[in-house]
C-alpha atoms as one frame of an Amber mdcrd trajectory, in Angstrom:
protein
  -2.569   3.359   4.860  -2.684  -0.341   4.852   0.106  -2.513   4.516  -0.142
  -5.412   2.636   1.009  -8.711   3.225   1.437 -11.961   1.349   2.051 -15.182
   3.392   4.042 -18.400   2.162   4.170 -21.300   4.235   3.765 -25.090   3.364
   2.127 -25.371   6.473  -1.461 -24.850   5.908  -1.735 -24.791  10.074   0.588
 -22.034  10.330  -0.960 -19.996   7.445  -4.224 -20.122   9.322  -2.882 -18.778
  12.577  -0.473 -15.780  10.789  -4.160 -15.324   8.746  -6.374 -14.840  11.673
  -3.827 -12.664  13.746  -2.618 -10.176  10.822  -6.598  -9.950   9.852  -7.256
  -8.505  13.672  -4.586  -5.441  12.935  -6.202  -2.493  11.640  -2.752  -1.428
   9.304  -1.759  -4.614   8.139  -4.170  -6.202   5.076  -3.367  -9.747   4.136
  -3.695  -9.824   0.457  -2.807 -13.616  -0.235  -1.015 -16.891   0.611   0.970
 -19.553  -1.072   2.198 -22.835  -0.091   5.649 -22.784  -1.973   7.942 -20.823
  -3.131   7.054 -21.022  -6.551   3.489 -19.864  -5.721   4.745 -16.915  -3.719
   6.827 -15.566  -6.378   4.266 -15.548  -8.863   1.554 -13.833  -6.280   3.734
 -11.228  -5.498   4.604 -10.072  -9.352   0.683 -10.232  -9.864  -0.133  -8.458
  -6.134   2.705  -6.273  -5.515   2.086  -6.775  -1.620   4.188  -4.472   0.383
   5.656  -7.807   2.353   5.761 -11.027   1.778   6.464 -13.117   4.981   8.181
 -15.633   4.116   8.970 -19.681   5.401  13.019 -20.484   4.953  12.685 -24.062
   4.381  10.215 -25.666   2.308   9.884 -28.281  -0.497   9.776 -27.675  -3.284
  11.085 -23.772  -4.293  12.001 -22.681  -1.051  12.390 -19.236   0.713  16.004
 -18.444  -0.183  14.953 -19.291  -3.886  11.763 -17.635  -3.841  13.076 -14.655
  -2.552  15.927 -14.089  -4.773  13.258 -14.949  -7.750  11.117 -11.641  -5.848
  13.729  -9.270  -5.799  14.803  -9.766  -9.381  10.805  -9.588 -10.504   9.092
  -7.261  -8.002  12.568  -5.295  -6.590  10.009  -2.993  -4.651   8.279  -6.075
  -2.401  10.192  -6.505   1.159  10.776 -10.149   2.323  10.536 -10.905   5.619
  12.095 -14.799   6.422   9.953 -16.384   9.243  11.624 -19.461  10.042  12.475
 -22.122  12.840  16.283 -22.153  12.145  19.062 -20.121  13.960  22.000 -21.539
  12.108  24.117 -18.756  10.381  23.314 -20.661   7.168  19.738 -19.837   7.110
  20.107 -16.108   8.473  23.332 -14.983   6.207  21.475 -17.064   3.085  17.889
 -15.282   3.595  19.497 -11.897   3.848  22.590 -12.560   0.743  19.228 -13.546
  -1.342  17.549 -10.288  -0.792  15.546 -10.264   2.735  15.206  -7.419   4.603
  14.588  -9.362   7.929  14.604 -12.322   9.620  12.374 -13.392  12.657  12.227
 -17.083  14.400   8.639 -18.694  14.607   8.519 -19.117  18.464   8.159 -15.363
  18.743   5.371 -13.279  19.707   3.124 -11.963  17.730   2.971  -8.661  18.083
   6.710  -9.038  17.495   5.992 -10.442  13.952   3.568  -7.563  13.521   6.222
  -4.596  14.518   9.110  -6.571  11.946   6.565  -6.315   9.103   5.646  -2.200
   9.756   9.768  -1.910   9.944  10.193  -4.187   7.038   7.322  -2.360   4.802
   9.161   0.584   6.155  12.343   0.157   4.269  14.133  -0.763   7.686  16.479
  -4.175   8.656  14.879  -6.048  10.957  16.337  -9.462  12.981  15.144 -10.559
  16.205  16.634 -10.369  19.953  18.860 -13.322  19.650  20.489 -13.375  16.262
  21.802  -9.604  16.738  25.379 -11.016  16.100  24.029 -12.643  12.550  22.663
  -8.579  11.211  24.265  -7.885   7.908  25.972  -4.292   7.330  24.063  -1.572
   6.598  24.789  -1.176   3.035  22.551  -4.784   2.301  25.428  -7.112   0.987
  25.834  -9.953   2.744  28.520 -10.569   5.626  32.151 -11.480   4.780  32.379
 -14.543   5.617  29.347 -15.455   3.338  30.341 -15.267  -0.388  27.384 -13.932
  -2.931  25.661 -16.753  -4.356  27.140 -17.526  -8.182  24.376 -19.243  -8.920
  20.836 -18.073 -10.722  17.259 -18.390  -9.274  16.695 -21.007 -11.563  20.140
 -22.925 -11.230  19.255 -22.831  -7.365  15.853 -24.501  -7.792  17.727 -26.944
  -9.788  20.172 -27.236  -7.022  17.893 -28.005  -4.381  15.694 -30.841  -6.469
  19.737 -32.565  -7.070  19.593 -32.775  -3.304  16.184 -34.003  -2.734  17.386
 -37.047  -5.112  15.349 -35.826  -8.183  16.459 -37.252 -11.642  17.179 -35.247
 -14.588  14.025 -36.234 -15.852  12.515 -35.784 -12.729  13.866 -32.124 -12.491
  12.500 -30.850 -15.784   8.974 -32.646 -15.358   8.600 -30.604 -12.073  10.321
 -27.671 -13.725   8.507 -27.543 -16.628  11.633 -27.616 -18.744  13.307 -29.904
 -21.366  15.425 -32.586 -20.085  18.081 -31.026 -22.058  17.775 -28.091 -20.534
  17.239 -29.510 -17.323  20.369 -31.320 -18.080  22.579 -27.729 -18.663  21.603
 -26.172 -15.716  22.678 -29.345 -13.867  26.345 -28.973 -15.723  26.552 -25.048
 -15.364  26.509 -25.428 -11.440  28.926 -27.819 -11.379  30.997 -25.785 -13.517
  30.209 -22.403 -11.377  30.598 -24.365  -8.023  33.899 -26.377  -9.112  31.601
 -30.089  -8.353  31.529 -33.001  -9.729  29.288 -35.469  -8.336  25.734 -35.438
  -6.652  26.660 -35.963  -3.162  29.339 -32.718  -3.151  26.414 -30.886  -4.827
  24.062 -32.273  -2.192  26.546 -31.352   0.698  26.691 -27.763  -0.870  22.824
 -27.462  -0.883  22.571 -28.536   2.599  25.261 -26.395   4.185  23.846 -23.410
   2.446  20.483 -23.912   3.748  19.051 -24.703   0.379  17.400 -27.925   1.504
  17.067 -29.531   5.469  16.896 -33.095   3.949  19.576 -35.153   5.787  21.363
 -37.613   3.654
């Protein structure tokens, strides 16, 4: 039986390598790609892949949104983050959202293709390296890493605040009202307890929601 895999990656480079090497294994059956979150999360409601391998940080919706957005929509499709970063950010954030592993890009491949049979599997998977980063068993997210209070859609919100988006800006790329741009903006300042755009940008940068330095 075939597992089936959906790619996301803003890298269009990337996607072609992961496409040509998960294409040459005869159990794995790449069923599409996206180049944002957004994308992804729509693909895998209307695919149902087994996995979707997933980039961390992109522009846009990125990977922590994206996947929180696929576990409340498809709860059976397994995310498995693919990133660059090692920071405890990235790792705790990927897996508090709803991944069920976590694997660096500078690894081999055949690594990559073992973490997606475990992942499809049911199983937690995070590479040599970052053993001391593995969340318990039970699939909540370490101690010192609170649950996020924030919706999938407050957290898209979040991150275009902290790429310097207006309010205008935010519901023209969201496809929203302004006004209701405008009350998502105010219910995560509530929820977070801040007050101006530079805490909230802080907050989306030390929580892995953006890697735009300000």
């Amino acid at each position: 039986m075939n597992i089936r895999v959906l790619l996301c990656d803003d890298h269009e480079i990337m996607r072609s390598s992961l496409r040509a090497l998960i294409e040459k294994q005869r159990d794995l059956r790449l069923v599409g790609e996206a180049a944002d979150g957004r994308e992804a999360a729509r693909l895998a409601r209307e695919l149902a892949p087994d996995v979707v391998v997933m980039d961390v940080a992109m522009l846009g919706v990125n990977g922590m949104v994206a996947t929180q957005r696929i576990r409340q929509e498809a709860p059976s499709v397994k995310v498995l983050a693919l990133s660059m970063h090692t920071d405890r950010r990235f790792v705790s954030g990927m897996f508090a959202a709803g991944a069920s592993g976590y694997l660096l890009k500078d690894c081999a491949f055949k690594e990559l293709a073992n973490a997606i049979r475990a992942t499809a599997c049911g199983k937690r998977y995070l590479c040599p390296g970052l053993e001391h980063l593995r969340p318990p068993d039970d699939g909540h997210a370490p101690p010192a890493s609170k649950p996020r209070p924030l919706t999938a859609k407050e957290l898209e919100v979040l991150q275009c605040i902290a790429e310097g988006l207006s309010t205008k800006e935010i519901a023209d790329k969201l496809h929203m009202a302004v006004k209701t741009a405008e009350s998502h903006r105010q219910h995560i300042m509530d929820k977070l307890g801040l007050h101006t755009v530079a805490e909230l940008t802080k907050y989306a940068l030390r929580e892995g929601l953006t890697s735009i330095e300000t």
